[in-house]
C-alpha positions as CSV (number, residue, x, y, z in Angstrom):
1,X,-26.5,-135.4,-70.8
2,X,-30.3,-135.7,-71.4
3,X,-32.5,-134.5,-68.7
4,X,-33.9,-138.6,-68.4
5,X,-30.4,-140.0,-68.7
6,X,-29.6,-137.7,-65.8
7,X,-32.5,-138.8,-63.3
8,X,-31.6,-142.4,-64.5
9,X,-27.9,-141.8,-63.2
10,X,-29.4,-140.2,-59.9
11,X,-31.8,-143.1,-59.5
12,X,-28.4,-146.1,-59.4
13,X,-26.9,-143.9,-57.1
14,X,-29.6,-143.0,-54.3
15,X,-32.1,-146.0,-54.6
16,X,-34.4,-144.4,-51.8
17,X,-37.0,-142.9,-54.5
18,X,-37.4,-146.3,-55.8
19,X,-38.0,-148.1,-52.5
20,X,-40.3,-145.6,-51.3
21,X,-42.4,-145.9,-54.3
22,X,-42.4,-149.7,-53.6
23,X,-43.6,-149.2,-49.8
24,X,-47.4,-148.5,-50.4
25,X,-49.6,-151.5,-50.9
26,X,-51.4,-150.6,-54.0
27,X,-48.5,-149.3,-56.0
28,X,-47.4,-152.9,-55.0
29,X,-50.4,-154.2,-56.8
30,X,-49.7,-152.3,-59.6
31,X,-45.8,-153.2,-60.1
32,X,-47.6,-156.9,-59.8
33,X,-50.1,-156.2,-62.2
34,X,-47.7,-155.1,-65.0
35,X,-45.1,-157.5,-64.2
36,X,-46.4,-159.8,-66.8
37,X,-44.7,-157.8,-69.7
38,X,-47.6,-155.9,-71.0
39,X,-48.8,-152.4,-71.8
40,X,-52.1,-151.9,-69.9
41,X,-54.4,-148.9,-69.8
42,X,-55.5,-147.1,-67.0
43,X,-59.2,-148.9,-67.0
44,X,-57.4,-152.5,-67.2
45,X,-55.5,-151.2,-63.9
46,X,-58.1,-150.2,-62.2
47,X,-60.1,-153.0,-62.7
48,X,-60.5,-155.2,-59.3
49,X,-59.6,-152.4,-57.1
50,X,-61.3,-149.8,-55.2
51,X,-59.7,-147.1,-56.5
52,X,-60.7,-144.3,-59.0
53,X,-58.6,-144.0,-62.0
54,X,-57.5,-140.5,-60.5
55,X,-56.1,-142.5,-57.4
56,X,-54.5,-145.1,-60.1
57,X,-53.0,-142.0,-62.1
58,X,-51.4,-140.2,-59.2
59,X,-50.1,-143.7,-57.9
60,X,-48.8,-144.4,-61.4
61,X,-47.1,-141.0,-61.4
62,X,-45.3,-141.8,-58.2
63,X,-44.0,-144.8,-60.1
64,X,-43.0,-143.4,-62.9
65,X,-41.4,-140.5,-61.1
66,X,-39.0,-143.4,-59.6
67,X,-38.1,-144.8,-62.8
68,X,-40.5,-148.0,-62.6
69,X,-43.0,-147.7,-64.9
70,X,-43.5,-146.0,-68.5
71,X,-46.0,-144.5,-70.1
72,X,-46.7,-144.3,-74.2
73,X,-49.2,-142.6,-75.8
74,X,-51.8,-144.9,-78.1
75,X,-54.2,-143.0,-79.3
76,X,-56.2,-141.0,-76.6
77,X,-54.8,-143.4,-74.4
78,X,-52.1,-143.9,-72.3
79,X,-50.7,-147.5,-71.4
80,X,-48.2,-148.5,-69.1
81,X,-45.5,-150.4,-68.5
82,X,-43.2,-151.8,-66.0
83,X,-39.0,-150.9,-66.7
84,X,-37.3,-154.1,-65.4
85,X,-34.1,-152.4,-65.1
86,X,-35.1,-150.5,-62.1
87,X,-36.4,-153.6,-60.2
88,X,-33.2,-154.9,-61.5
89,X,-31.2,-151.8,-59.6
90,X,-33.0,-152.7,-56.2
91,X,-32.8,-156.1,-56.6
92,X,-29.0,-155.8,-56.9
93,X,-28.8,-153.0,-54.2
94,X,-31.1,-155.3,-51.5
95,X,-28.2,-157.9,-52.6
96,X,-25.2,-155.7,-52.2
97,X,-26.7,-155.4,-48.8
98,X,-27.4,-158.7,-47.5
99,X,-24.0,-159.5,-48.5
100,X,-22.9,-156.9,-46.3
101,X,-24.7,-158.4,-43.5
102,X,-23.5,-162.1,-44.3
103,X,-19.6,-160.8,-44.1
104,X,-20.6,-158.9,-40.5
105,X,-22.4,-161.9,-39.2
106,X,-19.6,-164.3,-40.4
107,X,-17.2,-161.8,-38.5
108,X,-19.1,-161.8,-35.3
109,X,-19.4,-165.2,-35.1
110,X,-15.8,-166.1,-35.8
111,X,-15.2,-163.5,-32.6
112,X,-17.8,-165.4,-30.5
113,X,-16.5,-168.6,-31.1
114,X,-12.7,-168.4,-30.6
C-alpha cells in the first residue's frame, strides 16, 4: 500500500488530526475560502487577511497534513485545493455521533418517564 493510501486509511480511522486542524480560526477561513471548488494560490489566500504568506503556508501545511487540502504544482506556483472527501469523513463521523446521543437521550427519557 502507497505511503498516501496508508495516511488516508489512518485518517477514516482516528478523525482527531482532522478536527484539530479545523479548530483554529484562520485555517477555518481558509477551508471557507476554497470551498468554492477552486484552485487558488497562495497570494489569492492571503488576500484580506493579516497574515504573511509564511503564516498562510505553515497553516496550509497543517491542512494538508490532515488530508483537507491539496496542493499542485503550476508553474513556479503552487495552488490549492480543498478534498471534499475528508470534510465528507467528519461530517459522517460528527453524524455517527449525534446519533449516538439521540439513542442515549431517547433511552434516558423512556427511564424518566415510566
Amino acid at each position: 500500500m502507497s505511503p498516501v493510501k496508508s495516511r488516508a486509511r489512518s485518517r477514516r480511522k482516528n478523525p482527531a488530526p482532522v478536527f484539530a486542524a479545523l479548530g483554529d480560526a484562520t485555517r477555518l477561513e481558509l477551508v471557507a475560502r476554497l470551498s468554492d471548488g477552486e484552485r487558488h494560490s497562495i497570494t489569492e489566500l492571503t488576500d484580506g487577511l493579516a497574515l504573511t504568506r509564511q503564516a498562510v503556508t505553515k497553516h496550509l501545511r497543517v491542512l494538508s497534513d490532515a488530508g483537507l487540502v491539496n496542493r499542485k504544482r503550476a508553474g513556479r506556483e503552487s495552488r490549492f485545493a480543498i478534498r471534499p472527501k475528508a470534510l465528507t469523513g467528519a461530517r459522517d463521523y460528527l453524524a455517527n455521533i449525534s446519533a449516538q446521543w439521540d439513542d442515549a437521550i431517547a433511552r434516558l427519557r423512556d427511564v424518566v418517564e415510566e
